[in-house]
N, CA and C atoms as a LAMMPS dump frame, in Angstrom:
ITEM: TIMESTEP
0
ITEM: NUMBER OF ATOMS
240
ITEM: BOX BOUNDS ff ff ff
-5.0000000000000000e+02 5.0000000000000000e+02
-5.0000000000000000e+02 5.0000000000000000e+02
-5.0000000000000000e+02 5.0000000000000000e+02
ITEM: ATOMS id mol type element x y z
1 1 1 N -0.877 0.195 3.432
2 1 2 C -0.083 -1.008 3.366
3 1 3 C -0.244 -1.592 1.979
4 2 1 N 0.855 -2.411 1.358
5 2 2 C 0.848 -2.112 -0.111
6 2 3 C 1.118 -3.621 0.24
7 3 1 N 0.618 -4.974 0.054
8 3 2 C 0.391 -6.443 -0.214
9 3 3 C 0.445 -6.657 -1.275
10 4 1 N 2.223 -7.239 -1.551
11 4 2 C 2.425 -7.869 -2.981
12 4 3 C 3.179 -8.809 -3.027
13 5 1 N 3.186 -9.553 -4.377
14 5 2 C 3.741 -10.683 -4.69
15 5 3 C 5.539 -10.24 -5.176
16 6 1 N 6.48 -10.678 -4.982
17 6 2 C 7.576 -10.281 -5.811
18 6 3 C 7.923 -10.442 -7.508
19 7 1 N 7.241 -11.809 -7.785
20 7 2 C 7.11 -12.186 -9.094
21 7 3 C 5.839 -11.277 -9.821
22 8 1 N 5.008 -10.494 -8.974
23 8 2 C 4.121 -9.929 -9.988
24 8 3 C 4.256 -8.617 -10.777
25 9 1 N 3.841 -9.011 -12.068
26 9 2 C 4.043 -7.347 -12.529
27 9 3 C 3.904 -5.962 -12.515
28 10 1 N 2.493 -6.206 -12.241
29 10 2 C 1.66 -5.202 -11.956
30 10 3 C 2.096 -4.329 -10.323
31 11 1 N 2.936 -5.013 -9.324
32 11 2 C 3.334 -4.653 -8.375
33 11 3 C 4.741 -4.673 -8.404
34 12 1 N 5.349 -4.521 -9.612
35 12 2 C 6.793 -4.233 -9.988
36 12 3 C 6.893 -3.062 -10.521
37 13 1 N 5.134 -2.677 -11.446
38 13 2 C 5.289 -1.148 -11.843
39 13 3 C 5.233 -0.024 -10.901
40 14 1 N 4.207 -0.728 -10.013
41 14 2 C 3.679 0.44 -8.825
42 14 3 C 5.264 0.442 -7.885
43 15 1 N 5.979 -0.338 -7.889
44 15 2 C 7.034 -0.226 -6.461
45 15 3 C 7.644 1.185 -6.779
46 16 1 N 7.919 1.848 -7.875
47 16 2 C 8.515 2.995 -7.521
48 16 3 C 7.666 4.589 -7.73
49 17 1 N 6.54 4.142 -7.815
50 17 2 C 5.222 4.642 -6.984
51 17 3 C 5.538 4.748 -5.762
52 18 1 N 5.388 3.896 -5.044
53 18 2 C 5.455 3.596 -3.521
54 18 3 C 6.346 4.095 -2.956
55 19 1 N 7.554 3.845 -3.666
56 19 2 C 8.849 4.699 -2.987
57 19 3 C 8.795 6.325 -3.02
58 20 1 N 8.408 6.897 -4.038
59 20 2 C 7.679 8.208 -4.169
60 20 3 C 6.85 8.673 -3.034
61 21 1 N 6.019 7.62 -2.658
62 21 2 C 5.252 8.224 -2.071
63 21 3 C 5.269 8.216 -0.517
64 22 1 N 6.277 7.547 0.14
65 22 2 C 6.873 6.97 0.993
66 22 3 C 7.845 7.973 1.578
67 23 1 N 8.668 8.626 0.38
68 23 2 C 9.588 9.838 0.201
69 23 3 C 8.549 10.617 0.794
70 24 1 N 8.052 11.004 0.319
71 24 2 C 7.113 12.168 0.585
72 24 3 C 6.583 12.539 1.907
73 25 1 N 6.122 11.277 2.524
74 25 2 C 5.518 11.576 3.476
75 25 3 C 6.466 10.991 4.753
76 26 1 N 8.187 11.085 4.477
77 26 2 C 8.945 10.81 5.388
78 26 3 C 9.021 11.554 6.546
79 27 1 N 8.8 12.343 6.487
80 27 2 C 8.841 13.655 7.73
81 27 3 C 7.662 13.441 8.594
82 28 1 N 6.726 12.614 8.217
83 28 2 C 5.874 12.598 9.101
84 28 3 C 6.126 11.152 10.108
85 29 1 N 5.898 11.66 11.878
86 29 2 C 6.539 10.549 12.556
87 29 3 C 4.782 9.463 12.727
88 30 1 N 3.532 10.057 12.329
89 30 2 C 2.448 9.282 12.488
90 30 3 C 1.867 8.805 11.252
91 31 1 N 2.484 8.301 10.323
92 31 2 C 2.303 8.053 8.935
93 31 3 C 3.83 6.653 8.293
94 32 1 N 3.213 5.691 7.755
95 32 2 C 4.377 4.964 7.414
96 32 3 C 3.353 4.229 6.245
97 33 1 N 4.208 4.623 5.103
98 33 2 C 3.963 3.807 4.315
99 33 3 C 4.602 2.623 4.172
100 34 1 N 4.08 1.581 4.032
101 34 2 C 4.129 0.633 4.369
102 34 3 C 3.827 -0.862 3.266
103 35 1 N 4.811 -2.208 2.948
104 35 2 C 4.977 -3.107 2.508
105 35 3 C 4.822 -4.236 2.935
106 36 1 N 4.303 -5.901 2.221
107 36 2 C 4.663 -6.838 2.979
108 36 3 C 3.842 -7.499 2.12
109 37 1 N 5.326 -8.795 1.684
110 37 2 C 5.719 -9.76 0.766
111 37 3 C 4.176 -10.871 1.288
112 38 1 N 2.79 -10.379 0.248
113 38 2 C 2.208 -11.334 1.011
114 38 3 C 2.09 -12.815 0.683
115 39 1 N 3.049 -13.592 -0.186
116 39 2 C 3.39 -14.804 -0.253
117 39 3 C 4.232 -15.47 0.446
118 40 1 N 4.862 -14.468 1.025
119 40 2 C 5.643 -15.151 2.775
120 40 3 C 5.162 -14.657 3.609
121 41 1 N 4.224 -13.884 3.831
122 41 2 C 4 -13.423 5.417
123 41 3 C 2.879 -13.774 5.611
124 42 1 N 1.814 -13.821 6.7
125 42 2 C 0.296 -13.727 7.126
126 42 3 C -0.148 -12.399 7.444
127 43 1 N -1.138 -12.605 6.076
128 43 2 C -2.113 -11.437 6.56
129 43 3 C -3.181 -10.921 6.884
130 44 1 N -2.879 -11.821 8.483
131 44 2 C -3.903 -11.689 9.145
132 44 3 C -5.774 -11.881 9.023
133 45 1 N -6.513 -10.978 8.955
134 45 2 C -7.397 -10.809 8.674
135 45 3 C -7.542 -10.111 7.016
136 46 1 N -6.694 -9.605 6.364
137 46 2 C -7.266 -8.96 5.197
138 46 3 C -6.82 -10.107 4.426
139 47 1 N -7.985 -9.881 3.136
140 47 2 C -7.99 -11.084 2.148
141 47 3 C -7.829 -10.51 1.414
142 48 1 N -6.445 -11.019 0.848
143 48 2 C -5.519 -10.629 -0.509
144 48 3 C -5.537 -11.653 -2.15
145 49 1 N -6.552 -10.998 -2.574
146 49 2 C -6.935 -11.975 -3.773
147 49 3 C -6.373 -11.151 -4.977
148 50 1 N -5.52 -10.374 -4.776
149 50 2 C -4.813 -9.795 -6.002
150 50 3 C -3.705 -9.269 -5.772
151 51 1 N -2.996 -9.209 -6.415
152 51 2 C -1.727 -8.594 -6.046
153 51 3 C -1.654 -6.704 -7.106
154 52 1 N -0.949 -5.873 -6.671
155 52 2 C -1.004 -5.655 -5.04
156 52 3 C -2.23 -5.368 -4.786
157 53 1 N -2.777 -5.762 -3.451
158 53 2 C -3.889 -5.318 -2.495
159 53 3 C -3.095 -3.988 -1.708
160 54 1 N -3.63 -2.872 -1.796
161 54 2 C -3.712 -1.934 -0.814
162 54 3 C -4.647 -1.131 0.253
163 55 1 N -4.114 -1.247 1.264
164 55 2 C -5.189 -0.677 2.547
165 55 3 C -4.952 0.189 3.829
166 56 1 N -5.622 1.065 3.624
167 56 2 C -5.249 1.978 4.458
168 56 3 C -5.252 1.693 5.812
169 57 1 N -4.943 1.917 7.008
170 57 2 C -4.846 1.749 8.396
171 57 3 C -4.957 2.775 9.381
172 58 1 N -6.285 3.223 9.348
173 58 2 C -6.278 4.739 10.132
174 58 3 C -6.438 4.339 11.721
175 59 1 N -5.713 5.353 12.51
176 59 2 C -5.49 5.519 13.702
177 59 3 C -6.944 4.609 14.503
178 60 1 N -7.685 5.492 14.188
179 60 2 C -8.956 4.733 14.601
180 60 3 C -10.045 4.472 13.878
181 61 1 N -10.784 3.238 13.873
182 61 2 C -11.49 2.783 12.94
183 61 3 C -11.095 1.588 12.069
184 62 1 N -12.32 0.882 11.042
185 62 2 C -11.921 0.067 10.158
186 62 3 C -10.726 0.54 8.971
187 63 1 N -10.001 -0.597 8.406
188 63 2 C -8.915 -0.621 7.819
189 63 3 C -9.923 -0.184 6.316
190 64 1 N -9.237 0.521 5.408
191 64 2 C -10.127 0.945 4.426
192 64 3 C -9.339 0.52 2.691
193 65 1 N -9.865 -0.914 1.89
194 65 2 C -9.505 -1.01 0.731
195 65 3 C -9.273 0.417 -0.478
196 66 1 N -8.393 0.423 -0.834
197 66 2 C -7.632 1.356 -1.564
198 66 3 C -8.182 0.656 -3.212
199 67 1 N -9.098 1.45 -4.3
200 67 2 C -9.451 0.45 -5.612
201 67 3 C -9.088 1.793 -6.373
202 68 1 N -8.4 3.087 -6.001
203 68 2 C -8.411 3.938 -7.362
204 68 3 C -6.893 3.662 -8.145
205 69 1 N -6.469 5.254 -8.561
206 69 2 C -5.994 4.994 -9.688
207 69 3 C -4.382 4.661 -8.586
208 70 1 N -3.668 3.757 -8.992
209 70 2 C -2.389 3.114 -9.157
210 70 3 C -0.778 4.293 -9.539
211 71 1 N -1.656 5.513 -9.366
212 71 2 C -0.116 6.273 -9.31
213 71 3 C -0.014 7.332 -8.267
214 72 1 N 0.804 8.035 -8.632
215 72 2 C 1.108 8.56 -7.189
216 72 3 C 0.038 9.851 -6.724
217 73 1 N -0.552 10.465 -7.935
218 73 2 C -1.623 11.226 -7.39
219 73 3 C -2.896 11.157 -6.743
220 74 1 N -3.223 9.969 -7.461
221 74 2 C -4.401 9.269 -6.739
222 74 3 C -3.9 8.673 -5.639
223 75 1 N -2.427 8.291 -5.323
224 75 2 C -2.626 7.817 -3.982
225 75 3 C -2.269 8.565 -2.486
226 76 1 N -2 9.688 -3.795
227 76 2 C -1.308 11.155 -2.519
228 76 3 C -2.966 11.854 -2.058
229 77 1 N -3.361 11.868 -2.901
230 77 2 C -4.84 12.05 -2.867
231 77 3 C -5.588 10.984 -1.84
232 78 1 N -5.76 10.053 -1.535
233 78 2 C -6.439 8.943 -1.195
234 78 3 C -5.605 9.12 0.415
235 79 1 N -4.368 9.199 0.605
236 79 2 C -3.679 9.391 2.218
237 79 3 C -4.54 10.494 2.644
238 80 1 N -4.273 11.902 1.358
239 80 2 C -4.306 12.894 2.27
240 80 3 C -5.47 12.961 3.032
Protein backbone atom coordinates (compact mmCIF):
# COMPACT_ATOMS: atom_id res chain seq x y z
CA UNK A 1 0.00 0.00 0.00
CA UNK A 2 1.63 3.16 -1.24
CA UNK A 3 0.31 6.37 1.40
CA UNK A 4 0.68 9.65 -0.31
CA UNK A 5 0.14 13.15 -0.37
CA UNK A 6 -1.01 14.57 -3.95
CA UNK A 7 0.95 17.83 -3.60
CA UNK A 8 4.13 15.84 -2.75
CA UNK A 9 7.03 15.38 -4.87
CA UNK A 10 8.75 12.77 -3.97
CA UNK A 11 5.38 10.68 -4.44
CA UNK A 12 4.81 12.27 -7.89
CA UNK A 13 8.19 10.64 -8.94
CA UNK A 14 7.46 7.20 -7.58
CA UNK A 15 3.59 7.21 -9.10
CA UNK A 16 4.78 5.82 -12.32
CA UNK A 17 6.84 3.35 -10.45
CA UNK A 18 3.75 2.15 -8.98
CA UNK A 19 1.89 1.93 -12.06
CA UNK A 20 4.75 -0.34 -13.39
CA UNK A 21 4.56 -2.27 -10.83
CA UNK A 22 0.91 -2.70 -10.47
CA UNK A 23 1.08 -3.65 -14.38
CA UNK A 24 3.06 -6.32 -13.56
CA UNK A 25 1.58 -8.03 -11.08
CA UNK A 26 -2.03 -7.65 -12.75
CA UNK A 27 -2.62 -11.22 -13.45
CA UNK A 28 -2.38 -12.05 -10.13
CA UNK A 29 -6.08 -12.38 -8.46
CA UNK A 30 -4.24 -12.51 -4.60
CA UNK A 31 -2.00 -9.50 -4.95
CA UNK A 32 -3.20 -5.69 -5.41
CA UNK A 33 -1.12 -3.09 -5.44
CA UNK A 34 -2.46 -0.68 -3.86
CA UNK A 35 -2.98 3.48 -3.12
CA UNK A 36 -4.57 5.94 -0.73
CA UNK A 37 -4.64 9.75 -0.69
CA UNK A 38 -3.46 9.83 2.98
CA UNK A 39 -4.51 13.52 3.50
CA UNK A 40 -8.13 12.60 2.88
CA UNK A 41 -8.51 9.27 4.08
CA UNK A 42 -7.82 7.47 7.69
CA UNK A 43 -5.19 5.42 8.17
CA UNK A 44 -6.20 3.57 10.53
CA UNK A 45 -3.57 2.23 12.65
CA UNK A 46 -0.38 2.94 10.46
CA UNK A 47 1.47 6.16 11.20
CA UNK A 48 2.23 8.08 8.18
CA UNK A 49 4.92 10.65 8.98
CA UNK A 50 6.21 10.91 5.44
CA UNK A 51 4.98 10.88 2.37
CA UNK A 52 4.96 8.26 0.55
CA UNK A 53 4.81 5.70 3.43
CA UNK A 54 4.76 2.19 2.02
CA UNK A 55 3.57 -1.16 3.57
CA UNK A 56 3.20 -4.32 2.80
CA UNK A 57 -0.02 -6.38 3.85
CA UNK A 58 0.64 -10.07 3.92
CA UNK A 59 -2.14 -12.57 4.02
CA UNK A 60 -1.18 -13.46 7.44
CA UNK A 61 0.72 -11.69 9.94
CA UNK A 62 1.98 -8.11 10.85
CA UNK A 63 1.77 -5.37 8.12
CA UNK A 64 5.55 -4.86 7.17
CA UNK A 65 7.19 -1.02 6.56
CA UNK A 66 8.74 -0.92 3.10
CA UNK A 67 12.40 1.67 3.73
CA UNK A 68 14.44 0.37 0.50
CA UNK A 69 15.21 1.62 -2.70
CA UNK A 70 12.10 3.71 -4.35
CA UNK A 71 12.15 2.04 -7.87
CA UNK A 72 10.77 -0.61 -9.38
CA UNK A 73 13.45 -3.25 -8.73
CA UNK A 74 13.77 -2.93 -5.30
CA UNK A 75 10.20 -2.99 -5.04
CA UNK A 76 9.65 -6.02 -7.40
CA UNK A 77 12.22 -7.45 -5.22
CA UNK A 78 10.69 -6.54 -1.77
CA UNK A 79 6.80 -8.15 -3.10
CA UNK A 80 8.44 -11.00 -4.46
Amino acid sequence: MKYYAPWCGHCKKLAPVWVELAEHFAGLDDLMIAELDATENDTGDIAVQGYPTLYWFPKDGPAKKYDGARDFDGLLDFVN
